[in-house]
C-alpha positions in Angstrom: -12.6 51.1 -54.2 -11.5 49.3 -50.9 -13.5 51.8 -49.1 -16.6 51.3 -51.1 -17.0 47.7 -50.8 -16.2 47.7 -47.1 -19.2 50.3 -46.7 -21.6 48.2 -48.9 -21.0 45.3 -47.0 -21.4 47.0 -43.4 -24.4 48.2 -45.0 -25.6 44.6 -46.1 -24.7 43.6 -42.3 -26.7 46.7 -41.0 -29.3 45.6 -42.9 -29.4 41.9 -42.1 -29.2 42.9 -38.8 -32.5 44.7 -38.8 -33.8 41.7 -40.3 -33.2 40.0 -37.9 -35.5 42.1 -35.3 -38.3 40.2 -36.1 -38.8 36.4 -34.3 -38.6 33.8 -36.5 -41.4 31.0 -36.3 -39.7 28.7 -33.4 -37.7 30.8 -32.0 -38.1 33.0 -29.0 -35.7 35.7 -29.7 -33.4 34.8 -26.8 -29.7 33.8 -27.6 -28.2 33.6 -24.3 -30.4 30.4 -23.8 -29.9 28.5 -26.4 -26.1 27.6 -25.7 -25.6 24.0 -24.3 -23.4 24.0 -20.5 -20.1 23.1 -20.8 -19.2 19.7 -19.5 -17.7 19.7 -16.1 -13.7 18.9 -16.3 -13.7 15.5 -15.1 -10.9 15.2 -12.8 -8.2 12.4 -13.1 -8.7 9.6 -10.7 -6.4 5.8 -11.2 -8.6 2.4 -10.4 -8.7 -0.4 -8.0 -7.2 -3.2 -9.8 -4.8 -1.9 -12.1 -0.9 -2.9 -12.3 1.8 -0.3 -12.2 5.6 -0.6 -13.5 6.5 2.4 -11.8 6.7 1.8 -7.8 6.9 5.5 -6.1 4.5 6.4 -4.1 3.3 9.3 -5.3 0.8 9.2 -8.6 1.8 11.8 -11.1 -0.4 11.8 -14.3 2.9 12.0 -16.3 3.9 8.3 -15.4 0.4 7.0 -15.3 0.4 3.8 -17.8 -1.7 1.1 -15.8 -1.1 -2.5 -17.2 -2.9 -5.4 -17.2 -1.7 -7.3 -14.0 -1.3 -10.6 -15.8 1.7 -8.9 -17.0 4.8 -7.9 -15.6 4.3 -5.3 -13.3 5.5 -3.8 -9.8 2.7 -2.4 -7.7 -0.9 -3.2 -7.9 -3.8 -0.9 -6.5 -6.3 -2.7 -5.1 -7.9 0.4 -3.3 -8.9 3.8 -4.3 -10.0 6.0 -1.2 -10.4 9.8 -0.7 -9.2 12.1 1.7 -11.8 14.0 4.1 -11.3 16.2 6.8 -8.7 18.6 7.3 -6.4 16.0 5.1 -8.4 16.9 2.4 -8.2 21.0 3.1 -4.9 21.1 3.0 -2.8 23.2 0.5 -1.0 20.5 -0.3 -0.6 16.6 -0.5 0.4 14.9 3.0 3.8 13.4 3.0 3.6 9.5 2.8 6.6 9.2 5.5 4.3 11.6 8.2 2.2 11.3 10.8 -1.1 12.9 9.0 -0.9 9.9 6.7 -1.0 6.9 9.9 -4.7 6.7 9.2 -5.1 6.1 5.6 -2.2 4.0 5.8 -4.4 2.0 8.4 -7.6 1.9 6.1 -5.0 0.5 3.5 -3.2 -2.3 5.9 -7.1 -3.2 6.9 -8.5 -3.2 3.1 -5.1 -5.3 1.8 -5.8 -8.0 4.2 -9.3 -8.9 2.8 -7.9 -8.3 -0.4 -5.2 -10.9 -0.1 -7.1 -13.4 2.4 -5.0 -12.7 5.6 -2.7 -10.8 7.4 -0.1 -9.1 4.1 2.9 -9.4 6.6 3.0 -13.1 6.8 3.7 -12.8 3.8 6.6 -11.7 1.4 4.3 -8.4 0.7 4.3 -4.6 2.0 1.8 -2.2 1.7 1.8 1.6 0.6 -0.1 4.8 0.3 0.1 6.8 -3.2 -1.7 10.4 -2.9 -2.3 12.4 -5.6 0.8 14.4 -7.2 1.3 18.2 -5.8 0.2 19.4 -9.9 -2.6 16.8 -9.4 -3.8 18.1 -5.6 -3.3 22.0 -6.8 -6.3 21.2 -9.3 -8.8 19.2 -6.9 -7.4 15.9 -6.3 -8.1 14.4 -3.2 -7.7 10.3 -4.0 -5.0 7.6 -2.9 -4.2 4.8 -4.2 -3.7 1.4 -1.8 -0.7 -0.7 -3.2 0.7 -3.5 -2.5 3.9 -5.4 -3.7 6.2 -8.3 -3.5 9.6 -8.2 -2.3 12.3 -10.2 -2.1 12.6 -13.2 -0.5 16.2 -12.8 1.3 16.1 -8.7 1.4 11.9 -8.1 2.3 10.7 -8.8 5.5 13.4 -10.7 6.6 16.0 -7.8 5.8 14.1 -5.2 6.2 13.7 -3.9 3.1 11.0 -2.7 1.2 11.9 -2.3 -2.7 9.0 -3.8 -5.1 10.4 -6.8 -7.3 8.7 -7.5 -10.6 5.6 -10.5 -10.7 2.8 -11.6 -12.6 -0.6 -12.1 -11.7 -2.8 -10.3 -9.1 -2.4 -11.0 -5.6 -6.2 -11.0 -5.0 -6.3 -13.8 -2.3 -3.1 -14.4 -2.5 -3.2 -15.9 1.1 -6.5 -17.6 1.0 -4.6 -20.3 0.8 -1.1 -22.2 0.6 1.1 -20.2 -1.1 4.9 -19.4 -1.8 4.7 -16.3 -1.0 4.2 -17.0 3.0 7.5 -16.8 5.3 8.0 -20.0 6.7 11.6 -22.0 8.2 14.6 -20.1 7.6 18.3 -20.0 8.4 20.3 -17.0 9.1 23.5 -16.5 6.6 26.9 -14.6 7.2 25.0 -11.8 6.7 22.5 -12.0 9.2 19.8 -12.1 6.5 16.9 -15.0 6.8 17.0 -17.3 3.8 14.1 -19.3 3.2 14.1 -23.3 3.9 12.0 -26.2 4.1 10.7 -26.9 7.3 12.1 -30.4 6.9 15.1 -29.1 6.4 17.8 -28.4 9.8 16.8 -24.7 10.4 17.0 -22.1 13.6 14.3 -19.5 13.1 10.4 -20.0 11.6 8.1 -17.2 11.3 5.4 -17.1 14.1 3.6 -13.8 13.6 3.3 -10.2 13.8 3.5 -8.3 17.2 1.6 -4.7 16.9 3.7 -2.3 18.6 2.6 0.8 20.4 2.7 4.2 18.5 6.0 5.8 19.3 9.2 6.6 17.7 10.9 4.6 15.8 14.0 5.3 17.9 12.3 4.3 20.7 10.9 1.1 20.1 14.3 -0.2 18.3 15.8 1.0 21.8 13.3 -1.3 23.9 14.9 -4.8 22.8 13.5 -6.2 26.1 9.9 -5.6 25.1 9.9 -6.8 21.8 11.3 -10.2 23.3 8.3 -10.3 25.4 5.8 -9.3 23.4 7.3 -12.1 20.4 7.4 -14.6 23.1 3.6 -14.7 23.6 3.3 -14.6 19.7 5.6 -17.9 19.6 3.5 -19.3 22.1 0.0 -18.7 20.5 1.8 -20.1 17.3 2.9 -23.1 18.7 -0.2 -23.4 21.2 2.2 -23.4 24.6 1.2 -21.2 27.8 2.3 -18.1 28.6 4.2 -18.6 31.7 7.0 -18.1 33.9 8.6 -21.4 31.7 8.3 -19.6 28.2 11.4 -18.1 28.3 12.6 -21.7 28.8 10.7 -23.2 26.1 12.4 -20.7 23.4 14.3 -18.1 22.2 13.2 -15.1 19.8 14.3 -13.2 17.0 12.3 -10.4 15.1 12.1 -8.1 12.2 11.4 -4.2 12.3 9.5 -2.2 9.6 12.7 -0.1 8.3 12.3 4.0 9.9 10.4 5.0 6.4 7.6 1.9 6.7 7.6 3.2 10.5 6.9 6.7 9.8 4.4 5.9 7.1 2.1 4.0 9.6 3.5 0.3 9.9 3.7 -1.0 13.7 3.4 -4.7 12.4 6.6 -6.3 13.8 7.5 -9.9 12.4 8.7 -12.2 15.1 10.6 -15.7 14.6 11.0 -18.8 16.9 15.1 -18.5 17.3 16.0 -22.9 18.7 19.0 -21.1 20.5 21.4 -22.5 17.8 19.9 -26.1 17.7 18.9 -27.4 14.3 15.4 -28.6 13.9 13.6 -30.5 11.1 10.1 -29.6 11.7 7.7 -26.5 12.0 6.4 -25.9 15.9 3.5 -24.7 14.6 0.5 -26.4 16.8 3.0 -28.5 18.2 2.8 -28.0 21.9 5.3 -28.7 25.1 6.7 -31.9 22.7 8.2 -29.1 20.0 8.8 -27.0 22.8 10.2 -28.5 26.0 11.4 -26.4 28.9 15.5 -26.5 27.8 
C-alpha cells in the first residue's frame, strides 16, 4: 500500500510538472530571475559621539554597549576614520603601541583639538586609537575609533599616567573656554606628584605648555634632560611673554612631564612643561606677566 500511494503521488507530481510547461499569462517562464539579491552584509562600524564604559583600546563587537554620554562613562569617540594604504592591506590589525599606527594617532591628536577647543594636553585629557578587533579586521573591518578621556588630576599628566577615570557629559569644547579640567598652579608632594592649587595660593610649578619633541626613542629623549630644559625654557618664555635670551636661564627654572613609553610608542611627542620658582613660593600665575613675574634671579 506504501508503495502505491508513493507512486500515485510521483505520478500526480509528474503530471503537474508537465503542466507546468506551458507559460502562464504574466509570466515569462524564467525562474532564475525572478529571485530578489541578497542584501549585502553590512559590516559593523561604532559612531562618532558615543560614550564607552569599557576603556581598552581595541573595539571588539563583544563589549560594544555605547551609552549615552550624559551618563557615566569612560571613553568617548568623537572620531571614526578608516585605514588606507598598506594599513588597510594588512592581514591583521596594527598594534596601537607601534610605529604603523603614529599617523592615525596624529589625525586623532589633530581632530581632538577641534573637538575640544584647544590643545587636549593642557588639559587633564589623553587621547587614543581603537582599531577594529582581529575577529572584526579578519571579516573586512578597516575603521578606528578616536577617544578621548579624563584622567586624574594628581596621577594624569602630572604623573604620567594614562588610566581613564569615570565622568559625565561630553567633552565637546571642553576647552573653548574656562574650565576645571585645564592644569594650572601646582605644588609637588612627597611623592613627586603635582597636585593642583590655586594660583593665589604659595606654589612652585604652573603649567606653561606643551614642547613637541622630535621622533625618536623613547629611551633617547628621556636620556637628553638637557634638551628638554631648553626647549621648556622657550615655552615658559612665550607663556609668560619674556625673551628668549642669554638671561632666560636666569629668569627661571623648569620642570616637565613625559608621555609614559606606551603613550610614546603610540604616537604622542607632546611633552608638558612647568615654570619650577627654584623652591620660592609664589602667589600668582606668570602667565603674560613679563620681566616683573620674571626678574633675572
Amino acid at each position: 500500500m506504501r508503495r502505491q500511494v508513493t507512486a500515485a503521488v510521483a505520478a500526480a507530481f509528474v503530471m503537474v510538472v508537465a503542466a507546468g510547461c506551458g507559460t502562464p499569462a504574466g509570466t515569462d517562464g524564467d525562474l532564475s530571475d525572478d529571485w530578489r539579491p541578497m542584501a549585502q552584509a553590512e559590516q559593523f562600524s561604532p559612531k562618532a559621539g558615543e560614550c564607552h564604559t569599557i576603556s581598552e583600546p581595541t573595539a571588539y563587537l563583544t563589549s560594544y554597549a555605547p551609552v549615552d554620554c550624559a551618563n557615566t562613562h569612560l571613553v568617548e569617540t568623537f572620531h571614526v576614520g578608516t585605514f588606507t594604504g598598506a594599513l588597510a592591506a594588512r592581514t591583521s590589525p596594527p598594534k596601537v603601541e607601534s610605529a604603523t599606527m603614529r599617523s592615525t594617532f596624529a589625525d586623532c591628536d589633530t581632530r581632538a583639538k577641534q573637538f575640544v577647543g584647544g590643545d587636549w594636553r593642557d588639559a587633564r585629557l589623553s587621547v587614543q586609537v581603537a582599531p577594529a578587533s582581529p575577529a572584526g579586521w579578519a571579516g573586512g573591518a578597516r575603521w578606528y575609533r578616536c577617544d578621548i578621556f579624563e584622567v586624574d588630576e594628581v596621577n594624569g599628566p602630572n604623573g604620567e599616567s594614562d588610566a581613564a577615570i569615570q565622568r559625565l557629559g561630553s567633552l565637546r569644547d571642553a576647552l573653548a573656554k574656562r574650565s576645571g579640567l585645564l592644569l594650572s598652579c601646582m605644588n609637588e608632594d612627597k611623592w613627586g606628584m603635582l597636585r593642583p592649587v590655586a594660583c593665589t595660593t604659595g606654589h612652585q610649578f604652573e603649567y606653561a605648555g606643551t614642547w613637541t619633541a622630535p621622533d625618536r626613542s623613547w629611551g633617547d629623549a628621556t636620556r637628553d634632560e638637557a634638551s628638554v630644559h631648553s626647549a621648556c625654557r622657550a615655552v615658559i618664555a612665550r607663556f609668560a611673554k619674556v625673551p628668549v635670551d642669554a638671561k632666560l636661564p636666569y629668569r627661571t627654572g623648569t620642570a616637565y612631564r613625559f608621555p609614559n613609553r606606551l603613550l610614546w610608542e603610540r604616537g604622542d611627542r607632546g611633552i608638558r612643561c612647568y615654570y619650577w620658582s627654584g623652591g620660592t613660593s609664589v602667589k600668582r600665575s606668570i602667565a603674560g606677566g613679563g620681566t616683573a613675574v620674571l626678574p633675572v634671579r
